[in-house]
C-alpha positions as CSV (number, residue, x, y, z in Angstrom):
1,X,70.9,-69.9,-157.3
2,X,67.9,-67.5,-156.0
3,X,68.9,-64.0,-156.0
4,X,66.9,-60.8,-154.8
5,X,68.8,-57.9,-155.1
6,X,68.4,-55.4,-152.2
7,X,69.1,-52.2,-153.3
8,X,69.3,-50.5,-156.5
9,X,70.9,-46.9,-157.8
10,X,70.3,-45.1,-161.2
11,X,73.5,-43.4,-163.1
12,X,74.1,-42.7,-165.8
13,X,77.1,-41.0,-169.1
14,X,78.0,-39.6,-171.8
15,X,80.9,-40.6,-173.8
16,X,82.6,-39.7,-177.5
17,X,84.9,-41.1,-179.7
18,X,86.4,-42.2,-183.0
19,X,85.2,-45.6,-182.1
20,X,81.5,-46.8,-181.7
21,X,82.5,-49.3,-179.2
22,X,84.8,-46.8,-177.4
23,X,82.6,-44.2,-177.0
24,X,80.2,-46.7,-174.7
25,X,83.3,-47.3,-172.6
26,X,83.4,-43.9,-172.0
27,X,79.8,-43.4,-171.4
28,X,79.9,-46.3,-168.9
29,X,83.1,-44.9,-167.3
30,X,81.2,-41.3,-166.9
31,X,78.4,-43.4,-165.2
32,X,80.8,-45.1,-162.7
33,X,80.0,-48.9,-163.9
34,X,82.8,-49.6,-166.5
35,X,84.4,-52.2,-164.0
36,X,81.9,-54.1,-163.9
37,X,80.4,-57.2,-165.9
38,X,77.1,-56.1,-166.9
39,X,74.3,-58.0,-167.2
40,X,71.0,-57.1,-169.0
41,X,68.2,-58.2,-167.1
42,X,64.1,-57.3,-167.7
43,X,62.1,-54.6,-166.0
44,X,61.1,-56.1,-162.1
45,X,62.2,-53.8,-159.4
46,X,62.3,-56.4,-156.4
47,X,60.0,-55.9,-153.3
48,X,61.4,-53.8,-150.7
49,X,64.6,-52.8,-152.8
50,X,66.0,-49.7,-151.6
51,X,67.1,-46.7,-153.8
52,X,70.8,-45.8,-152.9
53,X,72.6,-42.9,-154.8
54,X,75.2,-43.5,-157.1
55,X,78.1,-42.7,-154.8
56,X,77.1,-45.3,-152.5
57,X,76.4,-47.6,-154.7
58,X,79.4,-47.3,-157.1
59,X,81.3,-47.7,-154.1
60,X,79.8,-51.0,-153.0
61,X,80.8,-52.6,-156.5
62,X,84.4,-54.1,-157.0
63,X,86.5,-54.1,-160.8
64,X,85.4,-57.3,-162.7
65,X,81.7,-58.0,-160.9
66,X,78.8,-59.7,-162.0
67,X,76.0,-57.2,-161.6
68,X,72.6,-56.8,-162.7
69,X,71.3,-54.1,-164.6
70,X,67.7,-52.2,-166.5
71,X,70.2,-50.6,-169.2
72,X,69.3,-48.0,-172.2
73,X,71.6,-47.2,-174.4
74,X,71.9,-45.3,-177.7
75,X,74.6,-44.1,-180.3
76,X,75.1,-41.4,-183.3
77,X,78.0,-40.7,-185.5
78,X,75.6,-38.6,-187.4
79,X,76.4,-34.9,-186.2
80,X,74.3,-32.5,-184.1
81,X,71.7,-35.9,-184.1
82,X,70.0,-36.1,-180.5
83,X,69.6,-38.6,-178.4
84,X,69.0,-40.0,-175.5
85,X,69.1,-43.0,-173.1
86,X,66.6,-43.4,-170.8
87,X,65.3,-45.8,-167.8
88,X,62.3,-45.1,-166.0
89,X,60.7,-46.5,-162.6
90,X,57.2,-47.0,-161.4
91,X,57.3,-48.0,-157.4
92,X,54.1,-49.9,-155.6
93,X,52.5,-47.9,-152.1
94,X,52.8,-51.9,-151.0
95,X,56.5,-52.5,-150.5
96,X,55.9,-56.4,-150.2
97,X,54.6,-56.1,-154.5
98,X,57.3,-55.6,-157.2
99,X,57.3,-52.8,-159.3
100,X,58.4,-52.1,-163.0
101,X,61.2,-50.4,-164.9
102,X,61.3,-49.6,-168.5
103,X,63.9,-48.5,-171.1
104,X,63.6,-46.7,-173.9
105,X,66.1,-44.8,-176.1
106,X,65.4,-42.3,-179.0
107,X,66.5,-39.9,-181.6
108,X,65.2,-36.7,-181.5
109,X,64.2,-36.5,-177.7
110,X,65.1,-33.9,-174.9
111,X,66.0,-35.2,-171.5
112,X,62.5,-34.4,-170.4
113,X,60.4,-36.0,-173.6
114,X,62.7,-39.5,-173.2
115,X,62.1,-39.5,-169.6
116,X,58.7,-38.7,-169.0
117,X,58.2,-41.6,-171.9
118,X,60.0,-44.2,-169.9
119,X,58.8,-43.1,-166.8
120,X,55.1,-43.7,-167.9
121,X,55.9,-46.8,-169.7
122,X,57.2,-48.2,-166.3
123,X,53.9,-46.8,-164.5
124,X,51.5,-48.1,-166.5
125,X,52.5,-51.3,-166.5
126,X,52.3,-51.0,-162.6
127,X,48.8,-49.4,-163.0
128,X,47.8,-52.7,-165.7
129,X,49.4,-55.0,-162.6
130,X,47.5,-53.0,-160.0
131,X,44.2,-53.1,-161.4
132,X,44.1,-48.8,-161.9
133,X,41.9,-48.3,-164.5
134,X,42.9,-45.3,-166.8
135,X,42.8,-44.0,-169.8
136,X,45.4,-45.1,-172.1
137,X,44.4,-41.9,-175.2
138,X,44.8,-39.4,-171.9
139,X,48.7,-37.7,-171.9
140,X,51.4,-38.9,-169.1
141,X,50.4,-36.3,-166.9
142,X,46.4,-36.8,-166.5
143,X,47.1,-40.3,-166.4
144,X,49.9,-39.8,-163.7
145,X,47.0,-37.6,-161.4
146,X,45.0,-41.2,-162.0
147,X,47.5,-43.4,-160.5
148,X,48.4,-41.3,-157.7
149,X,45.2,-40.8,-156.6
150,X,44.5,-44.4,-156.4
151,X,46.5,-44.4,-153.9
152,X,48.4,-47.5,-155.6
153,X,51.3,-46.3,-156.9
154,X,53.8,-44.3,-154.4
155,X,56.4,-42.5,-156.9
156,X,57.8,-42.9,-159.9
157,X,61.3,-41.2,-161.7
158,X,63.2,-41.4,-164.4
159,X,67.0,-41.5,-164.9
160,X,67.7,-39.8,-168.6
161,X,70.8,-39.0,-170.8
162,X,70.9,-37.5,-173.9
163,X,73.2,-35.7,-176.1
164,X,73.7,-33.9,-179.1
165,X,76.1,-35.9,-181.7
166,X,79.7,-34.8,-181.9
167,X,79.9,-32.0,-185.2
168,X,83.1,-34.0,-186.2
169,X,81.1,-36.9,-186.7
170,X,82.6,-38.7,-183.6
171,X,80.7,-41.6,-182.1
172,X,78.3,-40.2,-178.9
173,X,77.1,-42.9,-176.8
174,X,74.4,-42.3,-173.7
175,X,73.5,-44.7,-171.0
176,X,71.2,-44.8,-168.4
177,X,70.4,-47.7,-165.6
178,X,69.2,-49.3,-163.1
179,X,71.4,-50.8,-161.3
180,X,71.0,-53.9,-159.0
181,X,73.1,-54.7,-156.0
182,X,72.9,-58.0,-153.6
């Protein structure tokens, strides 16, 4: 069985509970992909996959299906602990070349700290595949001027959760991901 996915769309939730493995449920459920078997796969994002938004795509998927998925997730019961969920994308200029996604989930993050950290992940391994030389000491941001100026690299985004966790002591659960559709 050979399978390219063709198009792809980025959700992701928030959910709380008195149970750890409730509180993903939700999270999923927020997200629009709790009906569906997940599967975790690495970080290629096919060749000439197109982005769809989430309506569309949670639309195209039907209650009990297989589908692939870059997934972060995290969890706190501790309260008022942050943290986030985040999946990040690096796209080639040449549709016919893959290009990455990364996850990565912390404590302590903002939105913007967790995604800007997954979105360079998923760029610089584009940039190490492409051949862009940079430098890795440099921040995100000077490095992301070097890869768009190569001319290499077309975008890149990031699809972040995070979330403060519950002052009762609750389980909070945040997800983020890439998700793959045929």
């Amino acid at each position: 069985m050979q399978s390219v996915p063709k198009k792809v769309f980025f959700t992701k939730g928030v959910g709380k509970h008195k149970e750890k493995l409730q509180s993903f449920e939700l999270a999923l459920r927020k997200a629009g992909i709790e009906k569906c078997n997940l599967v975790s796969v690495s970080s290629i994002f096919p060749p000439n996959c197109k982005i769809i938004s989430k309506t569309q795509g949670v639309n195209q998927i039907q209650p009990g299906q297989i589908v692939f998925c870059v997934m972060s997730t995290n969890s706190t019961n501790e309260p008022n602990r942050m943290i986030s969920a985040s999946v990040g994308l690096a796209v080639p200029a040449e549709p016919n070349h893959y290009g990455y996604l990364s996850e990565h989930h912390a404590n302590g993050e903002t939105n913007e700290k967790s995604g800007d950290y997954a979105e360079d992940l998923a760029a610089t391994m584009l940039a190490s595949t492409l051949g862009i030389e940079f430098d890795p000491e440099k921040n995100y941001d000077e490095r992301k001027e070097t890869y768009r100026m190569s001319g290499k690299i077309v975008k890149s985004r990031n699809t972040t959760q995070s979330a403060k966790g519950d002052k009762k002591g609750l389980w909070s659960t945040v997800v983020a991901a890439a998700v793959f559709l045929p």
